[in-house]
C-alpha positions as CSV (number, residue, x, y, z in Angstrom):
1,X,-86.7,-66.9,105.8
2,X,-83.5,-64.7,105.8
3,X,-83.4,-64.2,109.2
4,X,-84.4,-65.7,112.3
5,X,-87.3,-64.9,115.1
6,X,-84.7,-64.2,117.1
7,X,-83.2,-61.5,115.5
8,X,-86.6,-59.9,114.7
9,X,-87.2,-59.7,118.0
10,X,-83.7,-57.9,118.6
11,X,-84.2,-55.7,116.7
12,X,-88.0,-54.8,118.3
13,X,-86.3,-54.4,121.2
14,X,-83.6,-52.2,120.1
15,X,-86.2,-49.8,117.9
16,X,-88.5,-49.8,121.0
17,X,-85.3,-48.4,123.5
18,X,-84.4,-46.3,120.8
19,X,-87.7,-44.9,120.9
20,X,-88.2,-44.8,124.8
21,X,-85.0,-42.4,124.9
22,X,-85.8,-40.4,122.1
23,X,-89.3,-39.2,122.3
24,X,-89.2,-38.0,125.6
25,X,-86.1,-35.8,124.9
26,X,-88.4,-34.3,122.0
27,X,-91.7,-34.0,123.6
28,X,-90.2,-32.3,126.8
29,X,-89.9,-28.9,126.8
30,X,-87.1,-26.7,127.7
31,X,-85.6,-25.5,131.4
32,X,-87.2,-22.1,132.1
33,X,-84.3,-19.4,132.3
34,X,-84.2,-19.3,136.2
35,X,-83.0,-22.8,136.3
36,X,-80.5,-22.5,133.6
37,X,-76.8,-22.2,135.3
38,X,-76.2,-18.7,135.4
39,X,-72.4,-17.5,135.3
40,X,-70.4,-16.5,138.5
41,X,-68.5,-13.8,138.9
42,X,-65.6,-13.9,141.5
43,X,-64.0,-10.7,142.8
44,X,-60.7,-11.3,144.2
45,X,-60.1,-9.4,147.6
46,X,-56.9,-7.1,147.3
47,X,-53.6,-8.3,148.6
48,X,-52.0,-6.4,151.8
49,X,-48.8,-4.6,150.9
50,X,-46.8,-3.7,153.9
51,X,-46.1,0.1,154.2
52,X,-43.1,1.6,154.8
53,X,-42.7,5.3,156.0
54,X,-40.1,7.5,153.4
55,X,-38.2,9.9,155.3
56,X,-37.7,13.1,154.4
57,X,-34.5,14.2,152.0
58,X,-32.0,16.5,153.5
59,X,-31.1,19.3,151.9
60,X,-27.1,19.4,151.1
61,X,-25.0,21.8,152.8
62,X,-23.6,23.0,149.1
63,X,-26.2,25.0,148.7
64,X,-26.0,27.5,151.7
65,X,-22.3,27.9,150.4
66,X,-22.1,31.6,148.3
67,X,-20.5,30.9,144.6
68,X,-17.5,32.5,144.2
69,X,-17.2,36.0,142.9
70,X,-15.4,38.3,140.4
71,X,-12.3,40.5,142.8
72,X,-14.0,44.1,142.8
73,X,-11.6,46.6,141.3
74,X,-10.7,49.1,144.7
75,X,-10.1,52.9,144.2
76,X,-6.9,52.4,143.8
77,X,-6.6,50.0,141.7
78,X,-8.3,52.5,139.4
79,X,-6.2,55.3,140.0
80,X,-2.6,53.6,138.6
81,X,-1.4,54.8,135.0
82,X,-2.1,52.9,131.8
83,X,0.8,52.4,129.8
84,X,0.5,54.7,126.5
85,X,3.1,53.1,124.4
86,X,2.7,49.4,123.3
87,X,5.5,46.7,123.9
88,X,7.5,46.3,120.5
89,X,7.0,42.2,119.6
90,X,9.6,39.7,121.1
91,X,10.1,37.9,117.3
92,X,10.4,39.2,113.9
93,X,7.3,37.2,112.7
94,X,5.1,40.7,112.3
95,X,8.0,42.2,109.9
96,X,8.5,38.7,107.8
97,X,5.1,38.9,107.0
98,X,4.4,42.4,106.6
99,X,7.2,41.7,103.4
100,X,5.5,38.4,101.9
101,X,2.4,40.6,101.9
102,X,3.8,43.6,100.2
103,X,5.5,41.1,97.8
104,X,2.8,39.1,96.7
105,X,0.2,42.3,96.2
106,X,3.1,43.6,93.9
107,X,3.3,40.1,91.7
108,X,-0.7,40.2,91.6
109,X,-0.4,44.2,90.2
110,X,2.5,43.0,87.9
111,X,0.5,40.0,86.4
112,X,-2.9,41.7,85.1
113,X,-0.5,44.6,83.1
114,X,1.9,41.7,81.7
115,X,-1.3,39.8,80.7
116,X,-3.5,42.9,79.5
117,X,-1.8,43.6,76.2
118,X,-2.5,39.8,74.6
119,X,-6.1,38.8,74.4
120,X,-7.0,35.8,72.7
121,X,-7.4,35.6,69.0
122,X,-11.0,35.0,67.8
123,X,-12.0,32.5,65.9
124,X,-13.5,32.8,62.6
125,X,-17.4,32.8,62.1
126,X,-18.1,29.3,60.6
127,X,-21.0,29.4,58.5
128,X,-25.2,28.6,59.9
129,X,-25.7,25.1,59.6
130,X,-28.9,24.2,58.1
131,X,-31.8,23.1,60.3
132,X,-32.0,19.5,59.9
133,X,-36.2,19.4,61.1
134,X,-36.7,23.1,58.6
135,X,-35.2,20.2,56.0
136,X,-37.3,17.6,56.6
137,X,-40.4,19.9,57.0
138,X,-40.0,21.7,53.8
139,X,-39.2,18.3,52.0
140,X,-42.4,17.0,53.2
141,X,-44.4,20.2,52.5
142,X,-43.0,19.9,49.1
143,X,-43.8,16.4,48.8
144,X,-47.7,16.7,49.5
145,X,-47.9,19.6,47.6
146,X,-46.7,17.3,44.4
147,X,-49.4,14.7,45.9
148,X,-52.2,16.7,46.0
149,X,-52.3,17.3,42.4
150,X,-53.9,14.5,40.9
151,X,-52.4,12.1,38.3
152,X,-53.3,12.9,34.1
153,X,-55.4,10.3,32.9
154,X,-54.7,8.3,29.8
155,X,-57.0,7.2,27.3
156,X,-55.8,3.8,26.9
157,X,-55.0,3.1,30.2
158,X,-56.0,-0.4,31.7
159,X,-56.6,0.9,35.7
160,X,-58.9,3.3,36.7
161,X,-60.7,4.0,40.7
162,X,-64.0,1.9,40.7
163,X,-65.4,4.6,43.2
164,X,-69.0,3.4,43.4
165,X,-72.0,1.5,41.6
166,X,-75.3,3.0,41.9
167,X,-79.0,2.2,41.1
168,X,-80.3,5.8,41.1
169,X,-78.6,7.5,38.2
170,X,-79.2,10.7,40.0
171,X,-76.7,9.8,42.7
172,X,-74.1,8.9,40.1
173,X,-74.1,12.2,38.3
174,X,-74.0,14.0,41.2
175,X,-70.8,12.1,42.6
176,X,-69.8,12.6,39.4
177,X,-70.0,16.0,39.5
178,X,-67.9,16.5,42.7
179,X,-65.6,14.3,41.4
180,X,-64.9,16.5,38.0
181,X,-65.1,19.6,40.8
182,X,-61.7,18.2,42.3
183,X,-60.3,17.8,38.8
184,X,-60.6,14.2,38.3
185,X,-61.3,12.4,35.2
186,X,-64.9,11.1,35.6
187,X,-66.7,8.3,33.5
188,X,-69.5,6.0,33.6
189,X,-70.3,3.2,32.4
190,X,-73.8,0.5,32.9
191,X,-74.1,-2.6,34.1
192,X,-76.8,-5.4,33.5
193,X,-78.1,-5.6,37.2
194,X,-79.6,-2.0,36.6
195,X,-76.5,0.0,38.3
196,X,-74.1,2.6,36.7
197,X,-70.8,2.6,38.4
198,X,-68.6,5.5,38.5
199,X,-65.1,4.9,37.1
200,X,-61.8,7.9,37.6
201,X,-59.0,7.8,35.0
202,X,-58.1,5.6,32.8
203,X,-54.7,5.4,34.4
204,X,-51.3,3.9,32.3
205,X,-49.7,2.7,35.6
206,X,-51.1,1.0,38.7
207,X,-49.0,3.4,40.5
208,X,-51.1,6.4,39.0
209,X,-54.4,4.9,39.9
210,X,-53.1,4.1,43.6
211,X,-52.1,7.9,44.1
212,X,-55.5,8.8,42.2
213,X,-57.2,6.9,44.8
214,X,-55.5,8.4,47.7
215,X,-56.8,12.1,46.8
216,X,-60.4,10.7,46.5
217,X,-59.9,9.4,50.2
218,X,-58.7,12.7,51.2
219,X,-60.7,15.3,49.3
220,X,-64.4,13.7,49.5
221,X,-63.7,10.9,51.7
222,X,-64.4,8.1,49.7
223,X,-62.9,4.6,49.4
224,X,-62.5,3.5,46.1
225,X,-61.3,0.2,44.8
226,X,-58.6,0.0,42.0
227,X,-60.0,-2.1,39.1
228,X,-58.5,-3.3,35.5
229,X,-60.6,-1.5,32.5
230,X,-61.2,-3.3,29.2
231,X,-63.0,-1.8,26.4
C-alpha cells in the first residue's frame, strides 16, 4: 500500500478535530441582540475657564470739548464800506493776453476768406463698371437657355439615348409620346426576349447624345443610358 496505518490514522484524527470545531460553530445558533456589545457613548464634562471681570471703558475727555467755530460777523463789522472800484493787476499778463487773443481770432477770420475762393477741382466721372456677378448670371442664363433646346438628330448617326425596354407595348408608346411632346426624336425598335426598347436620336457625335440625355433627366426625369446604333 501507498501509505502507511499510521498515516491513515493521522489523518482520522485530524478530519475528526476538524469536525469537532466545525459543527458546533454551525449547529449553534446566534447571540440574541441583548447580549451583543452594544456601542458606548462617552460625553466629555466641559472644561472650567476662569472668568475675568471687564471693566467698564471711559469715555475720553475729547468729546465734552465744543468744536471750533466760524468768527460771527459783529454789527460793525457789517457797517464798514465796500470798496467800489477794483485794484488794477500788479503784472501785464491780462493785457499780453488780451492781444494774442485778438491776434489769433483775426488770423482764424483771415484764413476761411483767403481759402474760400479756391475749391477743389473735381474729378471727372469715370465710367459704371460692369457687375462682375450680373456677368456671370446672364452668361449662365444664356448658357441653359442654349442647353435646354435639344440637339437635331441625324439619320445616320451611330449614338442615340437607350431610355427604356419594355414588355407592354402600351407603355412604350406612351413614353414615346411624352418623349416626341418635349421635341425629341423618338424610335423603336424589337427585340427577341419579347421587349421593345425606346431609342432618342440618332445622334452624329457622342457629345450630342450626352447633352440629349441630360434634357431627358431634367424634363421627365428619366435616366437613360447612351448606346452605339447599327442598322
Amino acid at each position: 500500500m501507498k501509505y502507511g496505518k499510521t498515516e491513515r490514522i493521522s489523518g482520522i484524527v485530524i478530519l475528526l478535530a476538524l469536525l469537532a470545531i466545525v459543527v458546533p460553530w454551525l449547529m449553534s445558533d446566534p447571540a440574541p441582540r441583548e447580549e451583543r456589545p452594544q456601542p458606548t457613548f462617552v460625553i466629555e464634562q466641559p472644561v472650567d475657564v476662569e472668568r475675568q471681570d471687564v471693566p467698564v471703558p471711559d469715555m475720553p475727555d475729547t468729546i465734552d470739548t465744543p468744536a471750533p467755530s466760524s468768527p460771527v460777523l459783529t454789527d460793525e463789522a457789517l457797517d464798514e464800506p465796500i470798496e467800489e472800484i477794483p485794484r488794477a493787476p500788479q503784472t501785464d499778463q491780462v493785457a499780453s493776453s488780451s492781444s494774442d487773443e485778438g491776434s489769433s481770432s483775426q488770423t482764424a477770420a483771415a484764413e476761411p476768406s483767403q481759402q474760400a475762393p479756391s475749391q477743389p477741382s473735381r474729378e471727372p466721372d469715370s465710367p459704371p463698371q460692369e457687375d462682375p456677378i450680373a456677368a456671370l448670371v446672364a452668361a449662365n442664363e444664356s448658357r441653359n437657355s442654349s442647353a435646354s433646346v435639344a440637339p437635331s438628330a441625324q439619320q445616320q448617326g451611330e449614338w442615340a439615348v437607350q431610355v427604356g425596354s419594355f414588355g407592354d407595348t402600351a407603355n412604350a408608346q406612351r413614353i414615346s409620346d411624352q418623349l416626341s411632346g418635349e421635341g425629341f426624336s423618338v424610335f423603336q425598335r424589337a427585340r427577341d426576349n419579347n421587349l421593345t426598347t425606346v431609342l432618342v436620336g440618332p445622334y452624329a457625335t457622342s457629345e450630342d447624345g450626352e447633352a440629349a440625355m441630360a434634357l431627358i433627366k431634367q424634363r421627365i426625369n428619366v435616366q437613360g443610358l447612351l448606346v452605339r446604333v447599327r442598322d
